[in-house]
C-alpha positions as semicolon CSV with decimal commas, in nm:
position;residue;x (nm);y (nm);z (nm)
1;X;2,658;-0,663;-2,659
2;X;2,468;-0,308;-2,527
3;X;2,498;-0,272;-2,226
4;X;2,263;-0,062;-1,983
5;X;2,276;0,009;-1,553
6;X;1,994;-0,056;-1,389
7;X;1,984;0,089;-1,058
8;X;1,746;-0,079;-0,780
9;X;1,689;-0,336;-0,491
10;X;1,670;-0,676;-0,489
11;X;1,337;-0,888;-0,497
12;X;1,394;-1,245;-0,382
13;X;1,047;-1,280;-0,494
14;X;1,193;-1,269;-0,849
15;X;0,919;-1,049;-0,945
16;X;1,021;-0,698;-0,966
17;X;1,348;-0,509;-0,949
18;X;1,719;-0,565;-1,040
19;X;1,572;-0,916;-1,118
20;X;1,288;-0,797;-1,368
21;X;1,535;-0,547;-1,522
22;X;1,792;-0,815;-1,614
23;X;1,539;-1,054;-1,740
24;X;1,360;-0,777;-1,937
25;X;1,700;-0,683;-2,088
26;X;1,822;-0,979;-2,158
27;X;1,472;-1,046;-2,345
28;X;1,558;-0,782;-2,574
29;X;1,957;-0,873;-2,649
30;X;2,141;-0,601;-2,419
31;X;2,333;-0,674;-2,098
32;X;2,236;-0,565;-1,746
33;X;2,493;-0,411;-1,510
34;X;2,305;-0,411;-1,192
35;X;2,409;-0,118;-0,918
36;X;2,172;-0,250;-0,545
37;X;2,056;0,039;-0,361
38;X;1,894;-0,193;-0,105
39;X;1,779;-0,537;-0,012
40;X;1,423;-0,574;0,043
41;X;1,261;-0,822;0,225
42;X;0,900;-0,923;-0,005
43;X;0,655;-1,146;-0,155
44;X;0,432;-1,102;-0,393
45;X;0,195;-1,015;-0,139
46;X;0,388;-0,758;0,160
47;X;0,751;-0,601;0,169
48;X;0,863;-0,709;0,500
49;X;1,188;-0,490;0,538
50;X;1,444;-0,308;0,372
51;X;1,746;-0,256;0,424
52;X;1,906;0,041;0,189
53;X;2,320;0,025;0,160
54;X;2,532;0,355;0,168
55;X;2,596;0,645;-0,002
56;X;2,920;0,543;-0,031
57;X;2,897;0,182;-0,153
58;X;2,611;0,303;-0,406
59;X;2,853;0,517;-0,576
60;X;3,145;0,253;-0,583
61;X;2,917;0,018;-0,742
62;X;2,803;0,268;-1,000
63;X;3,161;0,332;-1,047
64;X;3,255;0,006;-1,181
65;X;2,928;-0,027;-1,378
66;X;3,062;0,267;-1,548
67;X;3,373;0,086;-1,652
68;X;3,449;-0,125;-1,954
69;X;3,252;-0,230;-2,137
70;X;3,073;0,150;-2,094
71;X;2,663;0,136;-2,094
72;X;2,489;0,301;-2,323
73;X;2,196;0,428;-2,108
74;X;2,095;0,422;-1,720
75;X;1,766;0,328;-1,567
76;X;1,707;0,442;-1,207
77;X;1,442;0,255;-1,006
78;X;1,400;0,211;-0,654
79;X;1,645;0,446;-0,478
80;X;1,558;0,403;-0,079
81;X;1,765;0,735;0,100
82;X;1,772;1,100;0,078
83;X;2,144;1,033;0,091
84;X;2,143;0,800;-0,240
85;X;1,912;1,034;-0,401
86;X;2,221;1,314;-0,316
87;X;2,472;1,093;-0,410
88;X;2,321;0,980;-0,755
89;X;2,205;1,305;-0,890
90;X;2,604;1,421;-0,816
91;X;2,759;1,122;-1,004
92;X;2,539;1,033;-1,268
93;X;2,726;1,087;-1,627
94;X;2,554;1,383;-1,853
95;X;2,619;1,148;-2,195
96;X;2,409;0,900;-2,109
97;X;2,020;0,883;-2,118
98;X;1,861;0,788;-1,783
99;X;1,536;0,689;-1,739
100;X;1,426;0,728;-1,359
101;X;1,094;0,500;-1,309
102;X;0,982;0,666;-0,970
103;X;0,936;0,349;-0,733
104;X;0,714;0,493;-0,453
105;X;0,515;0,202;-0,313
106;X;0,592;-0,155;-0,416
107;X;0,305;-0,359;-0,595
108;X;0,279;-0,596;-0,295
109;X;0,261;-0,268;-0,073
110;X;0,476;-0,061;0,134
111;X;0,681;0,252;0,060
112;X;1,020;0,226;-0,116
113;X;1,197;0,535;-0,241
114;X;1,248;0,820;-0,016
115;X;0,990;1,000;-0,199
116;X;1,028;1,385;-0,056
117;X;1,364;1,359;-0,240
118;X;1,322;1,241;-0,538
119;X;1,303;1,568;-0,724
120;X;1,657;1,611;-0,722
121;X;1,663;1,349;-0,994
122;X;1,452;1,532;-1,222
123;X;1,705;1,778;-1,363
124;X;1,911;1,444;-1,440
125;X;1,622;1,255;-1,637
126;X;1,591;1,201;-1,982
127;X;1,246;1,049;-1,906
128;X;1,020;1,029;-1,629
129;X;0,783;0,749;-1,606
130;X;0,534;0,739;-1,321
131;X;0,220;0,577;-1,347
132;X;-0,123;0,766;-1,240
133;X;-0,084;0,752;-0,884
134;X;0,272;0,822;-0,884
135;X;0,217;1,134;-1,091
136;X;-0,009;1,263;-0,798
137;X;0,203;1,199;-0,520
138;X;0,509;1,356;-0,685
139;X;0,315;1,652;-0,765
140;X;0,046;1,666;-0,417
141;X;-0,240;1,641;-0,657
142;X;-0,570;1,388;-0,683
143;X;-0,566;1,119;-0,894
144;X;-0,577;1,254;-1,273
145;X;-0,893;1,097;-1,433
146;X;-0,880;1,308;-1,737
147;X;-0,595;1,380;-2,024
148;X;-0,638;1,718;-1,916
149;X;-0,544;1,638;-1,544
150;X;-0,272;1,434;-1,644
151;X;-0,152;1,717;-1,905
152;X;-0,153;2,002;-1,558
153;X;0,070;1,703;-1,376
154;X;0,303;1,646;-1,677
155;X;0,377;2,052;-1,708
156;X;0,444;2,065;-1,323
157;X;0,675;1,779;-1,366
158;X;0,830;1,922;-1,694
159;X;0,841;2,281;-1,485
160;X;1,090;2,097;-1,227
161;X;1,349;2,004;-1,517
162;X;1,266;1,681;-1,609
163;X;1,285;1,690;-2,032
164;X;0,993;1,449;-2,099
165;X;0,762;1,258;-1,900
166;X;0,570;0,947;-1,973
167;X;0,270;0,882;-1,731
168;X;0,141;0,562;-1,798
169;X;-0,185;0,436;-1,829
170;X;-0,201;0,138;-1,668
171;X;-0,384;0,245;-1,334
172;X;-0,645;0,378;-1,555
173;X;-0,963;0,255;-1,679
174;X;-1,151;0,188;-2,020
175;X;-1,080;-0,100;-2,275
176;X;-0,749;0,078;-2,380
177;X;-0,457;0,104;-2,205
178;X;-0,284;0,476;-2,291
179;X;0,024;0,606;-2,220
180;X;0,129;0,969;-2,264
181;X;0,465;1,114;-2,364
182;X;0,488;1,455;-2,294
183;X;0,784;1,680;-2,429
184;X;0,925;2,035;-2,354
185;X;0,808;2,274;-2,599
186;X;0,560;1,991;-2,729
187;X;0,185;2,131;-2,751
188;X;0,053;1,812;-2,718
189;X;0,127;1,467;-2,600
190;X;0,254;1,154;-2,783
191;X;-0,005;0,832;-2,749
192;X;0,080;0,481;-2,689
193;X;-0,243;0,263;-2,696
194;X;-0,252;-0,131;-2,636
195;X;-0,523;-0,332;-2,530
196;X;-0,604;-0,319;-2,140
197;X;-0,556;-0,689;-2,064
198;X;-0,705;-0,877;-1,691
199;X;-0,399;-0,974;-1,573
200;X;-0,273;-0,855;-1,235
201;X;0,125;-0,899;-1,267
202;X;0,406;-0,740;-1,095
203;X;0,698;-0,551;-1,244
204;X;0,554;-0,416;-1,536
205;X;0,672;-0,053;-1,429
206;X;1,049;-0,197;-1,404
207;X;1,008;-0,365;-1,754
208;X;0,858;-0,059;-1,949
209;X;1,159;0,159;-1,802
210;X;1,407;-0,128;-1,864
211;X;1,294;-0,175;-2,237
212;X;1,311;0,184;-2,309
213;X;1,663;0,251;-2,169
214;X;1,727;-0,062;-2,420
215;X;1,616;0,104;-2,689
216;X;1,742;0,458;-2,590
217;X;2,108;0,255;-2,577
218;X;2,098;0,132;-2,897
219;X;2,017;0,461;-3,063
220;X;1,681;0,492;-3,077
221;X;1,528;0,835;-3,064
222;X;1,281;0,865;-2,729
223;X;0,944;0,835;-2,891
224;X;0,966;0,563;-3,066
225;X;1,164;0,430;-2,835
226;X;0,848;0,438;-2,550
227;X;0,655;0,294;-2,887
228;X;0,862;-0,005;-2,879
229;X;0,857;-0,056;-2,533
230;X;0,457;-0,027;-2,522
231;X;0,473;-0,348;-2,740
232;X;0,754;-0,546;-2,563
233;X;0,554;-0,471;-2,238
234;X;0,229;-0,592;-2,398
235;X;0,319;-0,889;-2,557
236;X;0,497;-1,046;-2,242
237;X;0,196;-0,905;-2,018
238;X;-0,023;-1,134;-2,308
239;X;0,201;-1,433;-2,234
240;X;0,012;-1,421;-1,864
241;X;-0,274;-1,386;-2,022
242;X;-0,319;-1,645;-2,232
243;X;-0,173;-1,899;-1,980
C-alpha cells in the first residue's frame, strides 16, 4: 500500500489534524504514518491548550516514519515551535514531495504554528497551500479580494523559494469556489472550480493537502494532482451537505 507522513497535532475532537489526515488517506487507498508535533487541547468550538513535543522527539518520530515501508510523499501541517520548524526544514528528505498546508489559526480559533518561522519551510515545499487569509498573514498583506491580489501574494511567496503555491478559494466569495495553482516560470495560474457549497465543516484544509500528497505519492504530476484533490474534497464536503 502507498504510504505518505503526515506531520501535525492531535485533535481529540476528531475533526482536524493527524486524525483528518489518516481518515482522508485512508479514503483514498494509501497509508498514513503519523509524526505529532503537539497535543492540542480543542473542540469544535475553542483550542484550549497545546502542548508542542521536542525538537528532538519530532525528529525521532520522523525517523522511523522514514523507515520501511518508505513514503512516497510528506505533508506538513501544524508545526507549533521555531525549534520544530529548525529541526524539520534540516531533516526533511529532498526525494520526496512535501506539501506544507500552513496551519496558522485553528478553525475553532486560536493560533497554532509558530507563524514568524514558517518561512524556513518554503525552500523545502513542493507546494504551498494557504487559504486567503493565510496568504496575507504569511506575506503582511490585506486580504486579496481580487485574482490580481492573490497573483502579487503568490509571486512573493514563489520569490521566497517555495516552487508552486496553491491559495485556495474557500474563504472567498461568489457561487464558485476557485482555487489557484501558481508555478515558477508559469505566466498564469492553473484553476480549480467546484461549486461553493453552505456547509461550515472543519478540516477541509488538512484533507485537500492530505489528498494531494496522495496523489503526488502515487505518481501523479502536481496539477492534476490539486485537480483530483479539488474533487475528493468536494464530494466528501457534499456528503455534509446533503445530510
Amino acid at each position: 500500500m502507498t504510504s505518505i507522513i503526515a506531520i501535525g497535532g492531535t485533535d481529540p475532537s476528531g475533526g482536524a489534524g493527524l486524525t483528518r489526515d489518516a481518515a482522508m488517506a485512508q479514503s483514498l487507498g494509501c497509508r498514513v504514518k503519523p509524526v505529532v508535533t503537539a497535543v492540542t487541547v480543542q473542540t469544535d468550538t475553542e483550542v484550549r491548550a497545546l502542548h508542542p513535543v521536542s525538537a528532538s522527539v519530532l525528529l525521532a518520530q520522523l525517523d522511523a516514519a522514514l523507515a520501511a515501508p518508505r513514503p512516497a510523499a510528506i505533508k506538513v501541517g501544524m508545526v507549533a515551535t521555531e525549534a520544530q520548524f529548525a529541526a524539520l526544514a534540516g531533516s526533511l528528505p529532498e526525494d520526496l514531495p512535501v506539501v506544507l498546508d500552513p496551519v496558522l489559526r485553528a478553525s475553532s480559533g486560536g493560533a497554532l504554528s509558530a507563524e514568524g518561522a514558517l518561512h524556513r519551510m518554503l525552500t523545502k515545499a513542493t507546494l504551498l497551500t494557504p487559504n486567503l487569509p493565510e496568504c496575507a498573514r504569511l506575506t503582511a498583506r490585506a486580504e486579496a479580494t481580487t485574482e490580481a491580489e492573490i497573483g502579487v501574494q503568490a509571486s512573493i511567496l514563489l520569490d521566497r523559494g517555495t516552487r508552486a503555491v496553491l491559495i485556495k478559494g474557500g474563504h472567498g466569495q461568489g457561487a464558485q469556489s476557485t482555487d489557484l495553482l501558481f508555478l515558477t516560470g508559469q505566466p498564469a495560474p492553473l484553476r480549480f472550480t467546484a461549486p461553493r457549497l453552505n456547509v461550515t465543516v472543519r478540516g477541509t484544509g488538512c484533507s485537500l493537502a492530505t489528498a494531494i500528497a496522495c496523489e503526488l505519492a502515487r505518481g501523479a504530476d502536481l496539477a492534476p494532482s490539486c485537480a483530483r484533490a479539488k474533487v475528493t474534497v468536494t464530494t466528501w464536503l457534499q456528503s455534509f451537505a446533503s445530510a
